[in-house]
VOPAGU-2260 file (C-alpha; in pm, 1 decimal, decimal comma):
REM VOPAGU-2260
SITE   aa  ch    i         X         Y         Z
SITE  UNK   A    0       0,0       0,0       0,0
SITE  UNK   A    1     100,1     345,8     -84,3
SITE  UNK   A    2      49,7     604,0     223,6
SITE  UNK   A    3     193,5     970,6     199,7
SITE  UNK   A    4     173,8    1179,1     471,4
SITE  UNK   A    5     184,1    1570,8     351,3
SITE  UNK   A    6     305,5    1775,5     623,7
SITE  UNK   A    7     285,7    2136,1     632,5
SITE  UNK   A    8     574,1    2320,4     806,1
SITE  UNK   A    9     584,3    2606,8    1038,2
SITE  UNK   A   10     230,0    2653,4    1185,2
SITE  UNK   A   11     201,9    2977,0    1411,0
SITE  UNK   A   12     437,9    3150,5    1207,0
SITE  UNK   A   13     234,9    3376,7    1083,6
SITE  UNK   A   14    -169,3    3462,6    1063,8
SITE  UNK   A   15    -132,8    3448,2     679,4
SITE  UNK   A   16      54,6    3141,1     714,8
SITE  UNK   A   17    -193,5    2927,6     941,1
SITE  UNK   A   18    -486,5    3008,0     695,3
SITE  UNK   A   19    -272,6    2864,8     407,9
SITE  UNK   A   20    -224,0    2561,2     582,3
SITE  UNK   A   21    -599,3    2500,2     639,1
SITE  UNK   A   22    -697,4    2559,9     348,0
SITE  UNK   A   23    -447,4    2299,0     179,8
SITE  UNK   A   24    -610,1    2020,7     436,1
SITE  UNK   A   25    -929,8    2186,1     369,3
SITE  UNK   A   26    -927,5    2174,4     -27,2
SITE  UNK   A   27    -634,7    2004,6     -45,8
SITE  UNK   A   28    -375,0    1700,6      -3,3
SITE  UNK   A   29    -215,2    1846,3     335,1
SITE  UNK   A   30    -266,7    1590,7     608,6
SITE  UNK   A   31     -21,4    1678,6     873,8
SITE  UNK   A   32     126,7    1993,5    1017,1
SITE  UNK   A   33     347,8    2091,4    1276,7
SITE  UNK   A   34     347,8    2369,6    1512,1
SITE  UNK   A   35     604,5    2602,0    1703,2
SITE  UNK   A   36     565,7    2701,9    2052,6
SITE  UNK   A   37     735,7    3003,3    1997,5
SITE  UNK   A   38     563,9    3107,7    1679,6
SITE  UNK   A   39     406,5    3479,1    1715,8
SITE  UNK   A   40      19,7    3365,1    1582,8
SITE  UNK   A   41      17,7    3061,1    1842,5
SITE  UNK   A   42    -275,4    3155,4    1973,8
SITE  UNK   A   43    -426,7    3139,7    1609,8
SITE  UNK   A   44    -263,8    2836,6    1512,7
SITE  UNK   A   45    -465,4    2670,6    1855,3
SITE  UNK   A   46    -796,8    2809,4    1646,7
SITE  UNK   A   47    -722,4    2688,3    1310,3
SITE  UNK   A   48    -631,1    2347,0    1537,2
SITE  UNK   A   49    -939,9    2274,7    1706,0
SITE  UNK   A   50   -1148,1    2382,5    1371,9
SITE  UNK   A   51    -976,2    2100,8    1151,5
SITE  UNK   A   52   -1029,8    1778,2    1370,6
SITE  UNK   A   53    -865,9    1527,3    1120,3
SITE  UNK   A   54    -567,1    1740,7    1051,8
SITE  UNK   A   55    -240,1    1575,6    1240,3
SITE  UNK   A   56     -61,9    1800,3    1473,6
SITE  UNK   A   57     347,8    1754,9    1547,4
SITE  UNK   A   58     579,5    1976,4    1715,0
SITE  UNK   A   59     837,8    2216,1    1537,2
SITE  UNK   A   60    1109,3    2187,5    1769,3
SITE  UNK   A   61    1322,9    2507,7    1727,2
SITE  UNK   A   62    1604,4    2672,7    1813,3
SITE  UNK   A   63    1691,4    2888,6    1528,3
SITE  UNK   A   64    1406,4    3153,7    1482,6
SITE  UNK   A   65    1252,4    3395,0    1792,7
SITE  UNK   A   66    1275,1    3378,7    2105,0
SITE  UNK   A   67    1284,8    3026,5    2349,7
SITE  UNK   A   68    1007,5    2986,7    2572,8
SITE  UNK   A   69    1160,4    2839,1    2876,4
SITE  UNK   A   70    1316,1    3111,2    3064,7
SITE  UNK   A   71    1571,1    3308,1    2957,8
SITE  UNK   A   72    1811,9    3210,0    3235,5
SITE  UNK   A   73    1770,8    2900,9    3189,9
SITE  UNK   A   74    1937,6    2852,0    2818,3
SITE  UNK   A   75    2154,4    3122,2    2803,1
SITE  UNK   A   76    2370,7    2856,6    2607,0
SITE  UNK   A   77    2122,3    2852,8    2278,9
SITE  UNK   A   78    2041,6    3223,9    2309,7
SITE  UNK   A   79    2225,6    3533,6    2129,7
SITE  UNK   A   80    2293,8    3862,3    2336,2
SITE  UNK   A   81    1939,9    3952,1    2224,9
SITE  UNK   A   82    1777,6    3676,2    2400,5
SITE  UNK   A   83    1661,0    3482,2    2080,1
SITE  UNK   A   84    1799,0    3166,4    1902,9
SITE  UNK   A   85    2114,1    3185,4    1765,6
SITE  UNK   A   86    2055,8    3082,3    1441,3
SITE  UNK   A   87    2023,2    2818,4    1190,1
SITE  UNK   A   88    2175,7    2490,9    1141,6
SITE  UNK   A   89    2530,8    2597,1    1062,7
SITE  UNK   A   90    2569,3    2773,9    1366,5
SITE  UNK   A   91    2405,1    2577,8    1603,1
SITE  UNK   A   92    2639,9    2225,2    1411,2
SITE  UNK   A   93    2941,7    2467,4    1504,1
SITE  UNK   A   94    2882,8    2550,0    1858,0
SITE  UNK   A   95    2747,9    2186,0    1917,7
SITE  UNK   A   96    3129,1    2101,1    1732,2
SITE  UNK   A   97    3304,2    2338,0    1983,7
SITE  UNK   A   98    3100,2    2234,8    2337,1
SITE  UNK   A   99    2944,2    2533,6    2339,7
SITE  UNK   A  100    2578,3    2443,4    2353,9
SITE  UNK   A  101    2485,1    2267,5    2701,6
SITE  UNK   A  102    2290,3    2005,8    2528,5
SITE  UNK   A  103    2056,1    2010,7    2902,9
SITE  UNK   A  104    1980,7    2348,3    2788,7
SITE  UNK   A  105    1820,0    2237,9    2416,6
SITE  UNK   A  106    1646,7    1932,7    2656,6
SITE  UNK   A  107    1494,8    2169,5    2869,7
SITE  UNK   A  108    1349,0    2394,6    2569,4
SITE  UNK   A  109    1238,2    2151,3    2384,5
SITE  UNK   A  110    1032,9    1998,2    2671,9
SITE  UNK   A  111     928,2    2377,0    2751,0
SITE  UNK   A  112     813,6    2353,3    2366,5
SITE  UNK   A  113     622,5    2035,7    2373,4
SITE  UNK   A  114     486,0    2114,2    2713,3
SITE  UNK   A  115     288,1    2437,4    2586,0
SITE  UNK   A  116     172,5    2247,4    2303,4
SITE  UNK   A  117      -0,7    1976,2    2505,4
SITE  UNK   A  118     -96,5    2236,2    2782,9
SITE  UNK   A  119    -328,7    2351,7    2507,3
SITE  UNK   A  120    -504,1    2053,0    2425,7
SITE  UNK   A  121    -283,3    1938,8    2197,9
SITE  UNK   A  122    -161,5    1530,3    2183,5
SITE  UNK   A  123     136,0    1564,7    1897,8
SITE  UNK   A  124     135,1    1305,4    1680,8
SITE  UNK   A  125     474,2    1341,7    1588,4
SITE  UNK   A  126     804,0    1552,7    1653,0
SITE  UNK   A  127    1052,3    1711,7    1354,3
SITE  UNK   A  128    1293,7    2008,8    1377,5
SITE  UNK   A  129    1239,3    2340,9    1231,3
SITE  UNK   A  130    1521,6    2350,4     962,3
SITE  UNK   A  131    1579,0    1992,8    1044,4
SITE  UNK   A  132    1739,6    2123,3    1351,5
SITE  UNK   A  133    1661,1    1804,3    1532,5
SITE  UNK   A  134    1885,5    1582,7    1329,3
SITE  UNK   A  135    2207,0    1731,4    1422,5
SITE  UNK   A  136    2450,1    1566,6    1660,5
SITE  UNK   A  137    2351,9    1485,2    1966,0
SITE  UNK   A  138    1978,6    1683,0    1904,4
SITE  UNK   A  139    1790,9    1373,6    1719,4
SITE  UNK   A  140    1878,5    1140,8    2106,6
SITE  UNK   A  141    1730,5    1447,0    2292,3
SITE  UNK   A  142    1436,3    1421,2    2063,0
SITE  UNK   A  143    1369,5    1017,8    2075,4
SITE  UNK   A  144    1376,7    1079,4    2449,1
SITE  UNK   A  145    1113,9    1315,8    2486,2
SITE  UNK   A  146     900,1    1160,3    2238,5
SITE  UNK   A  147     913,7     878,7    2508,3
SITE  UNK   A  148     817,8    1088,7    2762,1
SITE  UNK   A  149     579,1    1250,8    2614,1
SITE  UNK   A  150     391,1    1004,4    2463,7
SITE  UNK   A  151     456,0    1087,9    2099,8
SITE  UNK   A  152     431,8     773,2    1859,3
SITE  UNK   A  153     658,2     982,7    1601,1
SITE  UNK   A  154     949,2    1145,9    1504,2
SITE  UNK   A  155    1020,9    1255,3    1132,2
SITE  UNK   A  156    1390,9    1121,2    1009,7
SITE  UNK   A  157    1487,8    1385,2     772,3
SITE  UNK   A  158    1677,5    1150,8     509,1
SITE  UNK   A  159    1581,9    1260,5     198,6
SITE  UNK   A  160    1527,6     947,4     -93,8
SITE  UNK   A  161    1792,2    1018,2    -335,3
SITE  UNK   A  162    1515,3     893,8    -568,6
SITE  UNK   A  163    1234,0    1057,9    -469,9
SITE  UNK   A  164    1451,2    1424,7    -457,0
SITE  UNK   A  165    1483,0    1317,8    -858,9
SITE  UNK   A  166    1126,9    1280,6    -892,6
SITE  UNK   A  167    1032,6    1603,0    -702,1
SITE  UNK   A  168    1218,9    1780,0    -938,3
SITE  UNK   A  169    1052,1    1946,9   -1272,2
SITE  UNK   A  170    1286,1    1959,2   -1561,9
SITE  UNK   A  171    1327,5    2358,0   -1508,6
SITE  UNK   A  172    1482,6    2265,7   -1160,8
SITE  UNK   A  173    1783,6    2051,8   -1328,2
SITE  UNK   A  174    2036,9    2345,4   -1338,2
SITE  UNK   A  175    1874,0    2532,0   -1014,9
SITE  UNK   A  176    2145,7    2639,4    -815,1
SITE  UNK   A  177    1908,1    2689,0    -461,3
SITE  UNK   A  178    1796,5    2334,2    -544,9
SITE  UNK   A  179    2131,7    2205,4    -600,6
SITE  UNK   A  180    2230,9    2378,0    -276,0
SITE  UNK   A  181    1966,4    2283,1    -100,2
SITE  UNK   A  182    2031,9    1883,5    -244,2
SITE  UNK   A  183    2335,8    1898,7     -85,5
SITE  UNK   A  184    2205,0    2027,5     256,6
SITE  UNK   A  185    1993,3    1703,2     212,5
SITE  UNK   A  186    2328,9    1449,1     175,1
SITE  UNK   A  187    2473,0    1567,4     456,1
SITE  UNK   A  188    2164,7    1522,4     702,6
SITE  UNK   A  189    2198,7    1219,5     593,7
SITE  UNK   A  190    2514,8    1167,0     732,3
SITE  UNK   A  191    2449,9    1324,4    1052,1
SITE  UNK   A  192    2224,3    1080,6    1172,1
SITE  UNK   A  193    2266,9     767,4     967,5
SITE  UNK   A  194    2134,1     534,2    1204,7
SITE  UNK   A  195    1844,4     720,2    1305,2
SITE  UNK   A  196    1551,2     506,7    1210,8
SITE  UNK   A  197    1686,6     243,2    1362,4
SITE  UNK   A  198    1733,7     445,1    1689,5
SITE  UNK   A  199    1381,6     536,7    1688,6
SITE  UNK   A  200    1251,4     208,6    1623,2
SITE  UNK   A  201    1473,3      33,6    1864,1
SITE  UNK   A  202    1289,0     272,8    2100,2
SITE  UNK   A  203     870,9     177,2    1911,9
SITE  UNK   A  204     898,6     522,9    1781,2
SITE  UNK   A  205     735,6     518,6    1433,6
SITE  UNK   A  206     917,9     732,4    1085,5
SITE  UNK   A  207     753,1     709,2     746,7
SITE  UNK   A  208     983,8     472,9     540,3
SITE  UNK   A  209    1084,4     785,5     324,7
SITE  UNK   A  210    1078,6    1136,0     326,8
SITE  UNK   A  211    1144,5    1411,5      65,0
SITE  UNK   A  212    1072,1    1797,9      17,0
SITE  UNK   A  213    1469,2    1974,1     111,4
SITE  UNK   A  214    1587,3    1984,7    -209,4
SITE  UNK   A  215    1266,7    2150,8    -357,8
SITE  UNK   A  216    1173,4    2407,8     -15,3
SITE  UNK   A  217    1095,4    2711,7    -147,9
SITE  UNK   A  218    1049,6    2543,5    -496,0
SITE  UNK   A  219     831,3    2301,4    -527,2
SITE  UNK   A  220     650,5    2268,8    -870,5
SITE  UNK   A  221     305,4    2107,6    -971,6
SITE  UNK   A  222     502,0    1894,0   -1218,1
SITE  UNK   A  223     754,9    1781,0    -950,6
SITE  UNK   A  224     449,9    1666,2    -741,9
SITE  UNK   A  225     260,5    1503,3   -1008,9
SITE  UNK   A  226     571,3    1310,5   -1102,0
SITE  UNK   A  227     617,6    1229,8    -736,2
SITE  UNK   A  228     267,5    1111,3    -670,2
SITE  UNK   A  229     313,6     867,1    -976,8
SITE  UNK   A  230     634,6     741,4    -833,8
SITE  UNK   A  231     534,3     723,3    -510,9
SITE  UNK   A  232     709,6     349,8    -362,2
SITE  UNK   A  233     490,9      73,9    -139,0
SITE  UNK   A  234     490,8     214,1     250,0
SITE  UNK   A  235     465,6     559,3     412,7
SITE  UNK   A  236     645,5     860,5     275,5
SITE  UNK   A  237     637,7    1196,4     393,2
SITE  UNK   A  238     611,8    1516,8     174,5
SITE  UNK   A  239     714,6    1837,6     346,7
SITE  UNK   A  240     553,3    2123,5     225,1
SITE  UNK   A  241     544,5    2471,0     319,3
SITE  UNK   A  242     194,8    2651,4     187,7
SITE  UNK   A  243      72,7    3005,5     301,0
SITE  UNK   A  244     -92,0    3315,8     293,3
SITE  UNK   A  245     185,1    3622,2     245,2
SITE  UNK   A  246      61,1    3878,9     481,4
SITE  UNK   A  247     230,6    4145,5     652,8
SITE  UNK   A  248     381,4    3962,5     911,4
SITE  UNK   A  249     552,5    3704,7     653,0
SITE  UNK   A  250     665,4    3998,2     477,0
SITE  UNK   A  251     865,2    4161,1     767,9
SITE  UNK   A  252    1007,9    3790,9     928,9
SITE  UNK   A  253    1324,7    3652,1     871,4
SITE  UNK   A  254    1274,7    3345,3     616,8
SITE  UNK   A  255    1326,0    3332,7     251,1
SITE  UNK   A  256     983,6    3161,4     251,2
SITE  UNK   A  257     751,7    3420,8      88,3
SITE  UNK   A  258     542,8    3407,3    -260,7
SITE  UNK   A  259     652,1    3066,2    -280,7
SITE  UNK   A  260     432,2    2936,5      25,8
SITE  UNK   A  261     116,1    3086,1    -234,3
SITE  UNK   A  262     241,8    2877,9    -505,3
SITE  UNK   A  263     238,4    2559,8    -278,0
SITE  UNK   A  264     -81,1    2622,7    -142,5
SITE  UNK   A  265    -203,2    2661,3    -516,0
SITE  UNK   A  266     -22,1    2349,8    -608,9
SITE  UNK   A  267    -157,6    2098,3    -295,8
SITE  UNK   A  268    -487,2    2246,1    -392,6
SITE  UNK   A  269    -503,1    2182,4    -728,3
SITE  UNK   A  270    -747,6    1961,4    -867,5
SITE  UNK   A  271    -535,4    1781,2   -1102,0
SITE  UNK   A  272    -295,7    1658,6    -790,1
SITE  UNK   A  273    -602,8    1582,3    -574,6
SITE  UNK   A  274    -772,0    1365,5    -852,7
SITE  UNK   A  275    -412,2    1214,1    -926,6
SITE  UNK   A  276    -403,6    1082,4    -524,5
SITE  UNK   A  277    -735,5     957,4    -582,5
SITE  UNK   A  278    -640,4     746,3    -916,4
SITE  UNK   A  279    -361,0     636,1    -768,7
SITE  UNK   A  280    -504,4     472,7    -495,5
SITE  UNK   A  281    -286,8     629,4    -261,9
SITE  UNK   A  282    -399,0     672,0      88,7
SITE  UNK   A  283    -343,6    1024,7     268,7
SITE  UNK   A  284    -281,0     963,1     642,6
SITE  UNK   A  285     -89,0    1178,1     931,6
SITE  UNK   A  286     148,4    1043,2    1156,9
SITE  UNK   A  287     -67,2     948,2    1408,7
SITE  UNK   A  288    -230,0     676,2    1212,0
SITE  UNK   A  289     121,4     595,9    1083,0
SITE  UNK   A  290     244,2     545,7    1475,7
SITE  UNK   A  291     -39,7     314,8    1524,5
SITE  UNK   A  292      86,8      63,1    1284,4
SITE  UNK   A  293     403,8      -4,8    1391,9
């Protein structure tokens, strides 16, 4: 059987940004989101929650954008002189390189993360890393253990199928240098974590058998999809996607991620793609169902 789980990334980023993501569950393919405690439109993102019942929730676990919401004092370690994450991957693999991220720190703000989540109402079905921040070294143990602890069946393993990357990719992307770039990026998570799945199952913590969408963030065509969908292989893969809305508050926040969250939300809209799941005979779930199989 032929499950795909289409996750939406970055809910309670922005207003503009949660309304895109209901509406591609809504009218759409989008099955699965996740969410970030810190995100300045949580309190939205709890609305647009409780109004789509069948729409999986995860958490976003961060540590590169806004500020952490465990106390200041408390992670000084992960923090920048302004109080706010220090910044994105490469930084955070550098200090973690040098010892100079207490790694009890990132434990206790991700568990402050989670924690506001399910104070909320909220049972995650699954945890992933905003920027893939949780598959760094060291971060992807801290992550299997909370999932344990707090009862989360799920954890996405950000390995990107070297064949499924080529099918994601339109024939205008061949000579893209961001998706090049961004191709790369997906190699060398791979590296970082190479035994992950079988971490996370050793521990009966479920991951969909593949996962794509690095190479194409930020450009992500209805022809990639389409020729995704009609390679899709037997088992559970996840698509991440990353539709929106571009209001005001996108425009003024630090992430490349602007007209092109529009164009995604157009594309996991589109009839064509829906009607192409549907011939297909392949079967949209989220990761809670997925965690429930293992």
């Amino acid at each position: 059987m032929k499950n795909l789980i289409v996750n939406a990334d970055d809910l309670a980023w922005t207003e503009g940004v949660n309304r895109g993501i209901l509406d591609a569950h809504r009218n759409g393919i989008v099955t699965s989101t996740s969410m970030l405690a810190n995100g300045i439109a949580f309190d939205d993102a709890l609305l647009v929650a409780k109004s789509a019942p069948n729409l999986g929730i995860g958490v976003h676990l961060n540590l590169s954008d806004g500020p952490p919401t465990a106390p200041r004092e408390a992670v000084t370690s992960i923090l920048n002189d302004n109080g706010e994450f220090l910044g994105g991957p490469e930084t955070l693999l550098l200090k973690i390189a040098t010892g100079s991220i207490n790694l009890y720190e990132v434990e206790d703000e991700w568990s402050a993360q989670i924690e506001r989540i399910r104070e909320a109402g909220i049972q995650p079905t699954h945890l992933d890393g905003h920027k893939h921040v949780h598959m760094l070294p060291g971060l992807f143990e801290i992550a299997l253990r909370l999932a344990k602890r707090n009862n989360i069946g799920a954890i996405r393993v950000s390995h990107e199928a070297s064949s499924l990357r080529a099918a994601l990719s339109s024939d205008d992307e061949l000579f893209d240098a961001t998706v090049f770039k961004q191709g790369v990026q997906a190699r060398g998570l791979k590296l970082l974590a190479r035994d992950a799945r079988e971490q996370a199952h050793h521990l009966g913590i479920a991951t969909a058998d593949f996962f794509c969408g690095i190479a194409q963030t930020g450009e992500m065509t209805k022809e990639g999809v389409v020729q995704l969908l009609n390679n899709l292989p037997e088992g559970t893969t996840e698509l991440m996607c990353h539709p929106g809305y571009v209001d005001e508050a996108l425009q003024k926040s630090p992430t490349r991620l602007q007209e092109s969250r529009a164009t995604e939300l157009a594309i996991l809209t589109d009839p064509d793609v829906r009607n192409l799941v549907a011939s297909q005979g392949i079967r949209l779930i989220d990761y809670g169902l997925e965690s429930n199989q293992i």
